[in-house]
Structures are given as structure tokens and as C-alpha cells.
N, C-alpha and C positions, 0 to 999 in steps of 0.2 A: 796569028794572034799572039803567037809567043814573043813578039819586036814589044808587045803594050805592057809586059810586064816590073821591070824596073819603072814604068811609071806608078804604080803602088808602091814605091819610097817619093820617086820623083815631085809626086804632084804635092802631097803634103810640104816635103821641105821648101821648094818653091813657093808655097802659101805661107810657111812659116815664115822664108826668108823676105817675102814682103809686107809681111804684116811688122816684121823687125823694123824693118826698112822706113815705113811712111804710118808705123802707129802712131810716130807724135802729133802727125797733121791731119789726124781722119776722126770723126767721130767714135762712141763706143759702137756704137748701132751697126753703121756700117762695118769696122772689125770683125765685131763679132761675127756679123752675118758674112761677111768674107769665109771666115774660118768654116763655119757651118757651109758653105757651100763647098768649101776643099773638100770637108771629110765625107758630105753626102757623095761628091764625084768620087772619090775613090773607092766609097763603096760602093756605088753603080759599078762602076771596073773592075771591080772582085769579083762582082753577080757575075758580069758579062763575059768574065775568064773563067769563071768554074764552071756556066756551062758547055764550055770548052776545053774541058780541064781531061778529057782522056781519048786518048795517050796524055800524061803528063805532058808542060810543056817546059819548054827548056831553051836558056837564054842566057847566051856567054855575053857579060856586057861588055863593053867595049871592042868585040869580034874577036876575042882572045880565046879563040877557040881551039881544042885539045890537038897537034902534032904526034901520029905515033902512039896514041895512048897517052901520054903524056900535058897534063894543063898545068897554067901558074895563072889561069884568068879566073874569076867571079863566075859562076854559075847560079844562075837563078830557077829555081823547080816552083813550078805551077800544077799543084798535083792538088786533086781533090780537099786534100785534110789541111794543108796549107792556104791555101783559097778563100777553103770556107772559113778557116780562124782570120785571115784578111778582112774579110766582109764580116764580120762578128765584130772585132776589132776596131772596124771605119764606124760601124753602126754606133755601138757604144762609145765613141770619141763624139761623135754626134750628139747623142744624148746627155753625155757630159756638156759639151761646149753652149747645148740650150739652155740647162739647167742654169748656167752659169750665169747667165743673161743677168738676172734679177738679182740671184745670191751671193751675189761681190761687190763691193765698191769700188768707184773708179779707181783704175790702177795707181798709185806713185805717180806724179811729177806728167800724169796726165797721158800718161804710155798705154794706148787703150789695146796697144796691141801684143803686151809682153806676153800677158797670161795666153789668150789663146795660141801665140807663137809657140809656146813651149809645149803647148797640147801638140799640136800639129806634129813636131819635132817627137815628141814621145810615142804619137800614131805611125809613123814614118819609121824608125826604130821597131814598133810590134812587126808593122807588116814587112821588113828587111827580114827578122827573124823568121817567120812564119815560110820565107819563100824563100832561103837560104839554101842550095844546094850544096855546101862545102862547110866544114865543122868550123874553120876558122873563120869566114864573114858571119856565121850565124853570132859565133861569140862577139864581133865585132859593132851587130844589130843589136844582141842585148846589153853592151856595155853601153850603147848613144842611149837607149831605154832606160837604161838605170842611172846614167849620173841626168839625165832630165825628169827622172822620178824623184831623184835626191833634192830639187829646184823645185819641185811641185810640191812635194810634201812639205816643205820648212819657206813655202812660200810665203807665209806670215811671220815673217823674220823678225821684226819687233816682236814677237813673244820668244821668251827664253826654250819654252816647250815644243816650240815648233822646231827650234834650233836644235836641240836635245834630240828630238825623233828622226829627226832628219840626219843627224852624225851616226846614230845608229844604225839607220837602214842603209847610211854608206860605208860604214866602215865594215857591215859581217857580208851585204852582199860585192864587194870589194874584195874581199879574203875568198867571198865565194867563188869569184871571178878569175881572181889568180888561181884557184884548184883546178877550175875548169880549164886555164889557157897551160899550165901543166900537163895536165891532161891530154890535152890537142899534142903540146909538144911531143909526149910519150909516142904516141899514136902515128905522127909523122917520123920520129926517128925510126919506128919499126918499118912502117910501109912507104916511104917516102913520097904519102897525097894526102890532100886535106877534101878533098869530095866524099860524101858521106858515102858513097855505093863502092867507090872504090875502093876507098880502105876496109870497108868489107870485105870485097873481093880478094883484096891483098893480105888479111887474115887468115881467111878461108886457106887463103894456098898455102899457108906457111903452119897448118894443121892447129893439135888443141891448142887453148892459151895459155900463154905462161904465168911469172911474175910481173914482168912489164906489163903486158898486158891487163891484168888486173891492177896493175895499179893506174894504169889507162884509165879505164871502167870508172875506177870510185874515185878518181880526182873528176871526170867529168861528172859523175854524178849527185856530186856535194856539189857539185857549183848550180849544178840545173834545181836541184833537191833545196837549196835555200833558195833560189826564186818563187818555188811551189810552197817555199814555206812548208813542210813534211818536218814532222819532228825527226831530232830535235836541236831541228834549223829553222824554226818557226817566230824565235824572238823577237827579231824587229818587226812583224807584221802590225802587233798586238799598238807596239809602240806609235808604228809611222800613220796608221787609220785612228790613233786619239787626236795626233795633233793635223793633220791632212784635211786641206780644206775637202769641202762634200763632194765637188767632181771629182777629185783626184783618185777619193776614195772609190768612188764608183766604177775607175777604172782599172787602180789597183787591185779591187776584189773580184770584178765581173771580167777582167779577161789577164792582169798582167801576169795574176798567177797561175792561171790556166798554164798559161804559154809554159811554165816551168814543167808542166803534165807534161804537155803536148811535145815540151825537147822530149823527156825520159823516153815517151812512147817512139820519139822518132830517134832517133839515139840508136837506144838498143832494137829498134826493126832496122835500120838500114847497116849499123855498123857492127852488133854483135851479137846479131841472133843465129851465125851459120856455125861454121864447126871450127871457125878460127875465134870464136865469141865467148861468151858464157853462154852454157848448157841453159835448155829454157827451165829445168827444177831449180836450179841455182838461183837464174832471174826472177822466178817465178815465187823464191824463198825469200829474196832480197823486199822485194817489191810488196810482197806480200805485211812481210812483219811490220816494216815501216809502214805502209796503208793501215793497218789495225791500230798501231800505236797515235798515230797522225790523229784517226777517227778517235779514237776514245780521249784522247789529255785534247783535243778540242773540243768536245762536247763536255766534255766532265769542264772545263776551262769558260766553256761557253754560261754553262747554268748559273755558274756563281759571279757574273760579270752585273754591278747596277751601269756602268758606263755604257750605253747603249752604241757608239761606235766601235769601245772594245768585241762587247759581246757577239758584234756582226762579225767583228773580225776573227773571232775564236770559230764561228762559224761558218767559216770561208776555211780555214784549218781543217773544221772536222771532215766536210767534205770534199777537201781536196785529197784526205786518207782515202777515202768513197772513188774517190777517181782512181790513186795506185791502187788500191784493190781489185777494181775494175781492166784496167790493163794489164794485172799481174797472172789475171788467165792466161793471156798471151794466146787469147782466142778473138778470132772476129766479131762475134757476140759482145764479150768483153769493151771490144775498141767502137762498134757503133754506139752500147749503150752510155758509154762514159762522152763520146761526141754528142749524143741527145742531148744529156744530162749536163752537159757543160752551155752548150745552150741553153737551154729552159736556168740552170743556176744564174748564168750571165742578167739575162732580164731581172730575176728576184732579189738576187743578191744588190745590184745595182738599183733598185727600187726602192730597198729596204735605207737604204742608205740614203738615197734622195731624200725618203720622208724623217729621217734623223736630222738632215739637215736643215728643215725647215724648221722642228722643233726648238734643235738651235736658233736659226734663225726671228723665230717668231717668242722663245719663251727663256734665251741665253743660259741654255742649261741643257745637256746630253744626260744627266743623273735620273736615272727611276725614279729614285726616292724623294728628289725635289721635284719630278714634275708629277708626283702624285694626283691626279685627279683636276689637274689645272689644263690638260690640252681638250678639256671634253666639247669645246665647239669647233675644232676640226675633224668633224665627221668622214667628210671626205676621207684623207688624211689617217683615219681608224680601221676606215673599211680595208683600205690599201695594205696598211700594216697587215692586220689580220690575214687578205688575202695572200701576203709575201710571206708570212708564217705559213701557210697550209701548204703553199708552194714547194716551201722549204721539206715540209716532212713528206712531199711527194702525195699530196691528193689528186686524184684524180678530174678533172684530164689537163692537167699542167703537162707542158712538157718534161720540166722534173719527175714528175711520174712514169711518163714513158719511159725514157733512159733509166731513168731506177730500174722500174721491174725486170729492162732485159738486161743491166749489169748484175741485180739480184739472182735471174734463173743462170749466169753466166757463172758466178764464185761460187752457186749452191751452198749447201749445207751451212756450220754454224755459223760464215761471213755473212749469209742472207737476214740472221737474227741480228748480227752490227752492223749492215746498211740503217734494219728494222729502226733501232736502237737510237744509233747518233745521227737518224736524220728527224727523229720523234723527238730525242731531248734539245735539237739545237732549235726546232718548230716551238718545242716548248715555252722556251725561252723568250722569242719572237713574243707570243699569244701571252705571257706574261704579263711584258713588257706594256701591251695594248690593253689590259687588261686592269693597270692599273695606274696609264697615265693616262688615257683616254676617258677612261670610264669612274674612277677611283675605287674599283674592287679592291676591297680588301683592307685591312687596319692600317693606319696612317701611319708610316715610319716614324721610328722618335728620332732618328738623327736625318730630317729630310731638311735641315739647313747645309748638310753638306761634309761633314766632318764625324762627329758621334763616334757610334762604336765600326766607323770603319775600317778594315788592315789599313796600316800606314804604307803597306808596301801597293794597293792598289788608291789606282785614278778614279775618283768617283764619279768626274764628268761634272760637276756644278761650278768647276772653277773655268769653263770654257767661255771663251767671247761667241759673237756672233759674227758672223762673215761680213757683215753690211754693220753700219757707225749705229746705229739706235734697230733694238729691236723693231721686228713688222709688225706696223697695228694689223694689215690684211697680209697677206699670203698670199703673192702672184703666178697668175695662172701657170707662165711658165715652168713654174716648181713643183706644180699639182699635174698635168698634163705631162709631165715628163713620165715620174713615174705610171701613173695610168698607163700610160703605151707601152712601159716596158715590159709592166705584168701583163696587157693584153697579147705581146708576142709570148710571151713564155707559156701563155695560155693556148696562142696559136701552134706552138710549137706540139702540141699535142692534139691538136685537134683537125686540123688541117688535113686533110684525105691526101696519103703519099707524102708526106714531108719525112716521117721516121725512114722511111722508105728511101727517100731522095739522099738523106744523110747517111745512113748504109749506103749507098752506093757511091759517095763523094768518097768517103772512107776508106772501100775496097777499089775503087778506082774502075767499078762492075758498070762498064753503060752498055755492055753488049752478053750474048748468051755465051756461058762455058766456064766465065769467069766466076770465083768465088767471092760469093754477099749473100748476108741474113736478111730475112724480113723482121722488118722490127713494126709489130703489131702490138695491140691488147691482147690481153690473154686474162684466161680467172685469175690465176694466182697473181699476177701483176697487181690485177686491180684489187684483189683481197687484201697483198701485204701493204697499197698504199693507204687504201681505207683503216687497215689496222696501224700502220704508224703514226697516222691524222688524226687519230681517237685517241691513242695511246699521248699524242703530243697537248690534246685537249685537255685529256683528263689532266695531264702532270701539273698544268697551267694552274687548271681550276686548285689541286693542291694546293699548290705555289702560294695562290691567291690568297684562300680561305685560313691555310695554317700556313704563314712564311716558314717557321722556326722549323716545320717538320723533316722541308724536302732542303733546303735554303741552309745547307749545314756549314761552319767555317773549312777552308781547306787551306791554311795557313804554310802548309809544307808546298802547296803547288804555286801558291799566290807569293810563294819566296824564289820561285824558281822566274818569275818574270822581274827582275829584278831593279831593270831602267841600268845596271853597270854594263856596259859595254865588255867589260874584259870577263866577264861572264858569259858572255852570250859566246863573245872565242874562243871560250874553253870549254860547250858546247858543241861547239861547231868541230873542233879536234873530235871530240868522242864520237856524234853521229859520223865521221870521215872512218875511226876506227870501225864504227859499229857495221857499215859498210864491210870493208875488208875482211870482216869476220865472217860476215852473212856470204860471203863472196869467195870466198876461200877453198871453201872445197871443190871450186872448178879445177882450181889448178894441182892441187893435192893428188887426185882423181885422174887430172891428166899426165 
């Protein structure tokens, strides 16, 4: 099984490089459905390698296989937690790619095949990274991922604001990219290999870590940390999900930033968790602080958002803290519940966003405040929302919920109260949101033409186009159906007899007895702190609703901190790189 794996880059590029090829001559229909059938097959071929996924499997391509210990060839690892972010990965490119059906107009000069091409190309890129067994292709997988995200997001190029977000999300993950390929270099000048197991190894023998060494650490860890978007490298996110057409968005939040978790967690387990590494307090210090800060200035960032693609996006933030929190136990428990959880988020997050875009779509306006009470005959549409709000704050039995409760019994004490916290106010926010464009709860904005007393420094969303030339008198199925299915997975992700179970053992790589894996179950208290975040995310709503002024306060110092300058965001990006080394520092002190 291990020959079929560089086919998960293969197949996509191939499908890309022919829909390149003869999109002038084909219809949109068949394109499309081309594309959708690459991304379905390669997710079939994900399925069909993880459950063959242990032993790990492993694939020198080209036969360049190791002399002596010694490799300069490509290693590919098929191992559990790689696999299944593959198949996570193909699915939501899938999802995306149907979405898209309805909610684009035909491409430019009649090239029905540019858009999906670039999807494919950008799917092809995750799943390189995701199955990367050497630090230097992985960087190489997320550099093809990022200059075709940079293409995806400012793909409405006739708007200046597309141009804008898009220069930003290239220019700070670009600096991020060079930290990280610094980084690598450090790394091989010390141990002369670029295979993640190796260089571990080669640490290991060479005892504690030094100065290089750390500086190793936190040049790759800015570079992975602003993919994940973790403050306070989180600037472009905010930016490239205002102006990013609605699939984009749905990939960008449901798994591109995952994948920045997923380096850290694989990073530091294969190359510096032994005693040539950082000490696990250290990492465990590092990872921690950032996860708290990440959770809170996203949720507090999330509440005061009317631009309803920001506010998702602020909430792809808080819980991406949720996630380093979750791995910064540097426990098993820890790494299943954050793999649950990033599942079950994938579906909701990317749901929430489908239905924003129809909004768009159908009412040319992302603004709270202007669409006050004018979407109330997309019921469908409300219900969805709402359920991607409870999803969000972990109600029961979302798979969100799962994965919360055993990341929450995993950090204990006062982190289990900011799981509680920033997954109830970014729910909140959601049930707002639904609360007063669906329904029109609540006193009519005086500036819901768009302007008023809004910060000059934030996007209210009422200045958006609509993806397609005239708004939708109807709403096509396509659009509705998408998300639908994705909350029913998120939903099945918790419900499903053995699935938490199946994903602990993808994770621990556990298919046989002796090996160490958690069962990842319900439990009361699980179920108690989701029911209490779902209540606590209700109540805040209903607040929000009934008295804006109460909870709805200005926070003008935070809202100046997103600034739309670029050379702002780099001189962020310096300081979280410092803030790093600091948190990082008494490894080598110590050693």
C-alpha cells in the first residue's frame, strides 16, 4: 500500500493540470464535476491508506532510498494523524468545490477551469504537507499551499480589497516562511538531515540543547505559528476571510489552519521532544501561554465583529488557542481530544461560512447591522446557523463536544474555565448574529446603512459584492445542501458508535494490544461543561440582543491593533518571534 501514496499529491495535480489544460474547451458543468471527482478519489485513497495506516507507512519516491543511514531522497509517512488530516483535507476541498457550483460566475474569458484548478493545486499542497516525512518537503508542501491560497483569496482581482488582503496574507506568511526555511537550515547545519525522526535522533545524541538549537525551535515555530494564525501572528487571517471568496474561506478556516496545529504538534513530537529537544515544561510553557492569549484576543476580537466573515474568522483564532492548549499537555488525551475537535470544528466552521456566503449571495451585504431582520425567509439557512453556533460552543453530541470535553479533562483546572469561556462567547456571537438577521431581534441599528458610528478602522461588511453578477432571487440547492452535510458530519462525528475511539487510535497509531491510546468517551462532566458553555453562549446572545449597549462595548485599542498596514503586522510578527525565545529560553539556561 505504501507505492499508492504520493498518489495523494499525484492525483489532484494531474486533475489540476487538466482542467488547466482543456478548461477553455469544456463546459462549467463538466469542469466542475471533473474537479469534484479528483477530490472525492483522493479522498477514497486517504480512507483506504489509514486503514492501513499501522505500521506507519513509508515511501522514498523516486527509490531514493537511505545508503548507510544516510538519505537525500523524499520520504513520504502514511501514519495515522497524517492520513486522516489527508481525508479531512480531500473531503472539505470537495465541499468547497460543490459549493462553488452555483456561487461563481463563469470564470474570465470563459476558463471554466481556472478556479477549480487552483483548488485542486491548493488540495495537493495540504495533502504533501500532511504526509511529509522530512522538515524540508513539508516546507516545500506549504509554500505550493500558500502562494495558491494567495491566488484564491485575491481571486476577485478587479476589487481593490481583494488585492489588499491578498498582499497581506502573502507578504507576513512569506516572512513566515523564511523563519521557518531558517529554521530547517539551523537544524541541518547542526545534524546534517532534514527527516523529521532523524534529526531527532541526531539531537538526542548530541545531549541538552543549546543556543542554535533554540533558535532552531522558534524560527520554525513562527513560521508554522502564523499559518495557525496564534497570536500575535494572527493579522492576515482577519484580513484574507473579508475579502476571500466563500469556498476559499471554508478551506482556509476548516482545515488550512488546522494544518499549522498539526506542524507544531508534529514538529515538536518527532524532532524535539527527546533530550536533545526542549524539555516538555518548557514546551509545555511556550504552547501553553500562546494557546491562552490566541483563545482570549480571539474571542474578545470575535464578540465585537458586525462583519460576519471577520467574526468567523476571529473565531477560527479563538479556537485554534483551544487547539495549542490542548496539545500543550503533551499528553495523549490532550492530542486525541484536539484531533476530535478539529474535526467536528472543520464541519461547523466551514458551514458557518457556506451560509454567510449565501447571505452574501442572496442580500449583497455580510453587515449585521444591514441585514437586520431582512434574511427572515431563509429559514433553512437560520436553523443551520444557529446549529453551527451550538456546534461552536460544544453542545452535546457535536463532535465539537467530544473533543472539547476530553481536551478540557486533559488541561484541568483554570484552562477548562477558557475552553468553557472562549468557546461560549465565540457561540455567542454566531446566535447573535442569527438572532438578529434572521429573526430581527432586537432594536434596529441607526447606522444599518453601513457607515454611522462605526470604528473607521474596522470593515463593516455592507461594502461587499456578491460572488455571482445580480443578487439570487432563490438560493440553490447546491448552497444549502452543502452545509447541511457538513453539520450532519460534525454531528456524526460525535455520535457514531467507535469513531472518538477510531480517531484515538489513528492518533496513537494503537491497532494492536500493548500500545498506548485513550478511550475517548462521554463522560458527566463532559457533558455538563458542554451543556454549560451552550447556555452560558445563549444566554450572552439573548443579552447582546435585548440591550446591544450593555455587553457590545467599543474596544477601539484592540480594533486599532488590526490595522489593514502591513508593516504592522511585521513588526508583530518580530515580537511574537521574540516572545517565543523568551518563553523558550530557560531550556538552554538550565542546560
Amino acid at each position: 500500500m505504501h507505492h499508492l501514496l504520493p498518489l495523494l499529491v499525484a492525483v489532484p495535480l494531474l486533475g489540476a493540470a487538466l482542467l488547466a489544460a482543456v478548461g477553455r474547451h469544456v463546459p462549467r458543468l463538466v469542469a466542475e464535476s471533473t474537479a469534484c471527482a479528483v477530490s472525492a478519489g483522493t479522498a477514497a485513497l486517504a480512507v483506504v491508506l489509514l486503514t492501513h495506516s499501522s505500521p506507519p507507512l513509508t515511501e522514498w519516491a523516486g527509490g531514493w532510498e537511505p545508503v548507510d543511514g544516510h538519505s537525500v531522497g523524499i520520504v513520504l509517512t502514511g501514519d495515522g494523524p497524517g492520513l486522516g488530516m489527508a481525508a479531512l483535507v480531500s473531503v472539505l476541498t470537495l465541499a468547497a468545490l460543490a459549493y462553488s457550483w452555483r456561487s461563481f460566475d463563469e470564470p474570465p474569458h470563459g476558463h471554466a477551469g481556472a478556479f477549480p484548478a487552483l483548488v485542486l493545486v491548493f488540495q495537493a499542497g495540504m495533502c504533501g504537507f500532511v504526509i511529509a516525512g522530512d522538515l524540508f518537503n513539508a516546507f516545500v508542501w506549504f509554500e505550493l499551499m500558500s502562494v495558491v491560497a494567495y491566488a484564491l483569496t485575491g481571486h476577485r482581482v478587479e476589487e481593490a480589497r481583494a488585492v489588499q488582503g491578498a498582499l497581506a496574507f502573502a507578504v507576513v506568511n512569506s516572512l513566515g516562511a523564511y523563519a521557518l526555511l531558517m529554521g530547517i537550515g539551523l537544524l541541518y547545519a547542526r545534524t546534517g538531515e532534514l527527516a523529521l525522526t532523524r534529526i531527532g535522533d541526531a539531537l538526542d545524541a548530541q545531549g541538552p540543547p543549546d543556543a542554535l538549537v533554540l533558535a532552531g525551535f522558534v524560527l520554525v515555530l513562527t513560521g508554522l505559528l502564523v499559518k495557525a494564525a496564534a497570536v500575535p501572528f494572527q493579522f492576515w487571517l482577519p484580513d484574507a476571510h473579508a475579502v476571500a471568496p466563500t469556498p476559499v474561506c471554508m478551506l482556509l478556516s476548516g482545515v488550512m489552519v488546522e494544518l499549522g496545529v498539526f506542524g507544531v504538534w508534529r514538529v515538536y513530537d518527532t524532532v524535539f521532544s527527546g533530550p536533545g529537544g526542549l524539555p516538555a515544561a518548557d514546551a509545555e510553557r511556550v504552547l501553553t501561554v500562546l494557546g491562552a492569549l490566541t483563545a482570549v484576543l480571539g474571542a474578545v476580537m470575535c464578540w465585537h465583529q458586525r462583519h460576519i466573515k471577520r467574526l468567523l474568522a476571529y473565531s477560527t483564532i479563538a479556537h485554534t488557542g483551544l487547539f495549542l492548549l490542548g496539545i500543550g499537555t503533551l499528553t495523549p488525551e490532550g492530542d486525541d481530544g484536539v484531533a476530535l475537535y478539529v474535526v467536528g470544528h472543520a464541519g461547523v466552521k466551514a458551514a458557518l461560512f457556506a451560509c454567510a456566503g449565501i447571505l452574501l449571495d442572496r442580500y449583497g451585504s455580510v453587515d449585521e447591522h444591514v441585514l437586520h431582520g431582512r434574511a427572515g425567509p431563509l429559514r433553512g439557512v437560520a436553523v443551520m446557523v444557529v446549529a453551527g453556533g451550538l456546534g461552536l460552543a460544544g453542545l452535546p453530541p457535536f463532535g465539537t463536544a467530544l473533543g472539547k470535553s476530553v481536551a478540557e479533562e486533559a488541561v484541568g483546572g483554570p484552562l477548562t474555565v477558557l475552553y468553557v469561556l472562549a468557546s461560549a462567547v465565540t457561540a455567542a456571537a454566531v446566535l447573535r448574529v442569527a438572532a438578529r438577521v434572521f429573526w430581527g431581534l432586537g432594536p434596529a441599528p441607526r447606522d444599518a446603512g453601513g457607515e454611522g458610528t462605526a470604528d473607521p478602522d474596522e470593515t463593516t461588511g455592507s461594502g461587499e459584492e456578491p460572488e455571482t453578477t445580480r443578487r439570487l432571487g432563490r438560493v440553490p440547492d447546491t448552497m444549502t445542501a452543502v452545509p447541511a452535510l457538513l453539520l450532519a458530519g460534525a454531528l456524526a462525528a460525535g455520535t457514531v458508535p467507535g469513531f472518538g475511539d477510531a480517531v484515538a487510535r489513528a492518533v496513537s497509531g494503537a491497532t494492536t494490544a500493548g500500545l498506548v491510546h485513550t478511550s475517548v468517551h462521554w463522560t458527566p462532566l463532559g457533558v455538563g461543561l458542554g451543556l454549560l458553555s451552550s447556555v452560558l453562549a445563549v444566554a450572552l446572545a439573548a443579552v447582546a440582543v435585548v440591550r446591544p449597549g450593555l455587553l457590545v462595548a467599543p474596544a477601539p485599542a484592540l480594533r486599532r491593533l488590526q490595522s489593514g498596514h502591513i508593516g504592522d503586522y511585521v513588526a508583530w510578527l518580530l515580537v511574537g518571534t521574540t516572545v517565543l525565545g523568551v518563553l523558550a529560553l530557560p531550556a538552554v539556561l538550565s542546560g
